[in-house]
Residue frames as qw, qx, qy, qz and C-alpha x, y, z in Angstrom:
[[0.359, 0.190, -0.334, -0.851, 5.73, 16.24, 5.25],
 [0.696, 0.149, 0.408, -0.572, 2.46, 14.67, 4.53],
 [0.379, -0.125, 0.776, 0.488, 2.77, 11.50, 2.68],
 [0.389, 0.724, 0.554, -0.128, -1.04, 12.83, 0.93],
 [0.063, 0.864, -0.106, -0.489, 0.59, 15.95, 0.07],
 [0.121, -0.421, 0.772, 0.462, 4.02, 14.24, -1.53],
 [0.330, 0.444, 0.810, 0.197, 0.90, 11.86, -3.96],
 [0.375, 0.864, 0.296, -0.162, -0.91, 14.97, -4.76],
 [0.015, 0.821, -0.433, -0.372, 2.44, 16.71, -5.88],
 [0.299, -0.378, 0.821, 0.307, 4.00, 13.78, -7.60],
 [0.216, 0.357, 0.873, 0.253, 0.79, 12.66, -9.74],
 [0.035, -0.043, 0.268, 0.962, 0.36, 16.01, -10.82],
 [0.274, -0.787, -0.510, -0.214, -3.47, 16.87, -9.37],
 [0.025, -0.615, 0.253, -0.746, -3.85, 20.50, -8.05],
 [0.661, -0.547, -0.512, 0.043, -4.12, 20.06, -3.57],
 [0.129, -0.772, 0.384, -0.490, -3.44, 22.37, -0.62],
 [0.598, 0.023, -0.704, 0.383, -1.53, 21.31, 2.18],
 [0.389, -0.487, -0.713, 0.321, -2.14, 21.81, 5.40],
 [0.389, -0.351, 0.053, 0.850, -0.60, 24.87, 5.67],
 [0.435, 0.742, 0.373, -0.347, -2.98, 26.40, 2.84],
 [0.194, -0.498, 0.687, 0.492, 0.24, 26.54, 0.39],
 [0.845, 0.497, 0.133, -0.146, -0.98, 25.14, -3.35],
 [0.589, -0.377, 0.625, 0.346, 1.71, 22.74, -4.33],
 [0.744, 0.553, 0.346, 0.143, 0.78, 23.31, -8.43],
 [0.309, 0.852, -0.259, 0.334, 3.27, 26.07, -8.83],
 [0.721, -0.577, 0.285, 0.257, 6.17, 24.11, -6.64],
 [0.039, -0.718, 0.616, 0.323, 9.62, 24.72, -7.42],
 [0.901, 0.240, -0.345, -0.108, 11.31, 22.22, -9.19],
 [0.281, 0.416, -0.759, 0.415, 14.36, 21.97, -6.93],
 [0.632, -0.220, 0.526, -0.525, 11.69, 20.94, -3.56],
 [0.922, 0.229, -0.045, -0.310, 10.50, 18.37, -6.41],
 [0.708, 0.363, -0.605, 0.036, 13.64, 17.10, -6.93],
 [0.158, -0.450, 0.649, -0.593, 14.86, 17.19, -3.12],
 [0.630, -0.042, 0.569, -0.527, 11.50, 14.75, -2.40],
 [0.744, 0.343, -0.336, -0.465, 11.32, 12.93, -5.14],
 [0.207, 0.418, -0.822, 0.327, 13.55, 10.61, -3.73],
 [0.392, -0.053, 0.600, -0.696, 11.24, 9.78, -0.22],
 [0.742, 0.226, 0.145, -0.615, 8.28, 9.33, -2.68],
 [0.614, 0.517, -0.579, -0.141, 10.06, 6.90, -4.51],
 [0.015, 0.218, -0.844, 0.489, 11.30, 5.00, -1.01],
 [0.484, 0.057, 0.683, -0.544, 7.84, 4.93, 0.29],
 [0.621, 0.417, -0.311, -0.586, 6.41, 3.85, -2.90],
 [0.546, 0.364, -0.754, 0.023, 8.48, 0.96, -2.82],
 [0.188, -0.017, 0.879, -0.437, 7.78, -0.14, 1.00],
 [0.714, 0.232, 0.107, -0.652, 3.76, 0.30, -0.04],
 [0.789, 0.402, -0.297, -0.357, 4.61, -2.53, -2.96],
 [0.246, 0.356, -0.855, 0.286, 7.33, -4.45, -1.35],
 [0.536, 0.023, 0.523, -0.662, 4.44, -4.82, 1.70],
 [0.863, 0.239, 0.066, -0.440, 1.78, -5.96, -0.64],
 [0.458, 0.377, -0.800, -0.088, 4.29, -8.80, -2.09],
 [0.067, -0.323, 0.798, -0.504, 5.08, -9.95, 0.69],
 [0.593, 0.120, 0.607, -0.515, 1.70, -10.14, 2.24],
 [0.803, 0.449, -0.276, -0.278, 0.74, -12.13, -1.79],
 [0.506, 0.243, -0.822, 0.094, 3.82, -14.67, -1.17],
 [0.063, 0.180, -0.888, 0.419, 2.79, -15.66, 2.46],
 [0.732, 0.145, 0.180, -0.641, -0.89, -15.78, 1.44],
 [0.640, 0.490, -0.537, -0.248, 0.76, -18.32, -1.54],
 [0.352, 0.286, -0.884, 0.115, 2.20, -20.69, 0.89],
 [0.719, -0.349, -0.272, -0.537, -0.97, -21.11, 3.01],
 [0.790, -0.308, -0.464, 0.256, -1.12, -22.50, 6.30],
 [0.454, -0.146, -0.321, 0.818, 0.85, -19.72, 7.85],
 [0.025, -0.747, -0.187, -0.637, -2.18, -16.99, 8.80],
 [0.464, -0.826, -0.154, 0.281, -0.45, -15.58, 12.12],
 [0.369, -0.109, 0.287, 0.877, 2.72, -14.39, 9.47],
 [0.064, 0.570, 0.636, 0.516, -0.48, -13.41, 7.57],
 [0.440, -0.650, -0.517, 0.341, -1.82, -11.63, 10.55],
 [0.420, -0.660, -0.023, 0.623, 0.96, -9.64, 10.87],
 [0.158, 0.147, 0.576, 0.789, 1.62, -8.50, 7.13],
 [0.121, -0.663, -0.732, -0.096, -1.94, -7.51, 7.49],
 [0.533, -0.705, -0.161, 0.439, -1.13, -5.29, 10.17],
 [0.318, -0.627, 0.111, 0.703, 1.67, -3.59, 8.38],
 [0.249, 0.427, 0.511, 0.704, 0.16, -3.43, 4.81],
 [0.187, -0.924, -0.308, -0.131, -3.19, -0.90, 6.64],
 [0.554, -0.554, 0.141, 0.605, 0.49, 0.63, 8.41],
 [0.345, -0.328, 0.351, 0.806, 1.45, 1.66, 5.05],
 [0.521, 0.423, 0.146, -0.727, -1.96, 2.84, 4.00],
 [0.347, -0.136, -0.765, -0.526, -2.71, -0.09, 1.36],
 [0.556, -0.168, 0.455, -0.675, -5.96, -0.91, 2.15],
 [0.593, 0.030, 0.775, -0.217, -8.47, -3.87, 2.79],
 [0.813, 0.499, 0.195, -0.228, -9.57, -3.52, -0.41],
 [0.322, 0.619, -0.710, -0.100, -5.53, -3.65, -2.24],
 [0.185, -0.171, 0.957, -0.141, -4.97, -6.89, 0.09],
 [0.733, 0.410, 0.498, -0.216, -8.91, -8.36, -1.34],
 [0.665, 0.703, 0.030, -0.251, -7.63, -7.37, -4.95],
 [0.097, -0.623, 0.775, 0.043, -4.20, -8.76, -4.56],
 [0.483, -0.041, 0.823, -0.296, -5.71, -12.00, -3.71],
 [0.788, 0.411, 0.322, -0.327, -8.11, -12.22, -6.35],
 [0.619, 0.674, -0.379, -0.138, -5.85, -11.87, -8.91],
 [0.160, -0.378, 0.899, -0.152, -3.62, -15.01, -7.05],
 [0.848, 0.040, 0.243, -0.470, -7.13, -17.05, -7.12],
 [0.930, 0.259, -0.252, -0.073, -5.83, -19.31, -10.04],
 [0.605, 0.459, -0.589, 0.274, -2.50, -19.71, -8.48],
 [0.213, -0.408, 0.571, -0.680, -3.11, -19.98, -4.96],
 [0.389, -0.379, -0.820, -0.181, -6.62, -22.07, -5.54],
 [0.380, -0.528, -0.267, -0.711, -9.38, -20.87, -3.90],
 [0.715, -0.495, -0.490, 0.061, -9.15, -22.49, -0.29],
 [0.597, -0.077, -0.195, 0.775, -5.86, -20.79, 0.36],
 [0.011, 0.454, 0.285, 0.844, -7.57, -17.54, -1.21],
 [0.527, -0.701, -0.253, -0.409, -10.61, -17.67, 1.84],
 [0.650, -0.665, -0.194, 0.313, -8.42, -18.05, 4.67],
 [0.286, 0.126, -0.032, 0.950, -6.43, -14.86, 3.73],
 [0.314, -0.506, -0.304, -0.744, -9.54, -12.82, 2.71],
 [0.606, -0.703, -0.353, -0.120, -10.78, -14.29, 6.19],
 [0.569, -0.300, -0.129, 0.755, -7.36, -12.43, 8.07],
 [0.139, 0.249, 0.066, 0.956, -7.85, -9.70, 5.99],
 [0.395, -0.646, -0.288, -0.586, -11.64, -9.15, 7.04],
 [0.577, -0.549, -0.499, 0.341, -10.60, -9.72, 10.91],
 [0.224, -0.056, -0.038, 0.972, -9.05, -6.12, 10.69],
 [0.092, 0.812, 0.411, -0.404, -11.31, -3.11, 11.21]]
């Protein structure tokens, strides 16, 4: 299942899946059956972005950076979560540490 689909169903906005199926009148038993998943991937998405926020924190290390990079856009956060992660690290990171992330994160397309 689409992980778009399992956000539009779980944060209750009306969307069609592929399939042309409107997911506002879904059972509740499918809901409970997935609720689970959405809850799993929910948690890699935010577990990800930690991560990539603690190994921005210990500076010096942008080829771990690199790669956290890599698998935050993998779990659809985007460039802009990893820029707004960061800012909000500015005072604790300090602001040198803060441009050589932001400069890993802009090497991605």
């Amino acid at each position: 299942m689409d992980v778009r689909i399992l956000r539009c169903k779980f944060l209750h906005f009306p969307c069609e899946n592929p399939h042309g199926r409107s997911f506002d009148n879904a059972d509740a038993d499918d809901a409970e059956k997935e609720l689970p998943f959405f809850r799993e991937l929910h948690f890699r998405l935010v577990r990800e972005l930690v991560v990539f926020a603690a190994i921005a924190a210990l500076g010096g290390r942008e080829s771990q950076l690199k790669a956290h990079t890599g698998a935050n856009l993998k779990e659809e956060n985007t460039k802009q979560n990893l820029a707004d992660a960061l800012q909000i690290a500015i005072p604790l990171n300090g602001f040198p540490r803060t441009l050589n992330a932001l400069a890993v994160v802009n090497s991605f397309k």
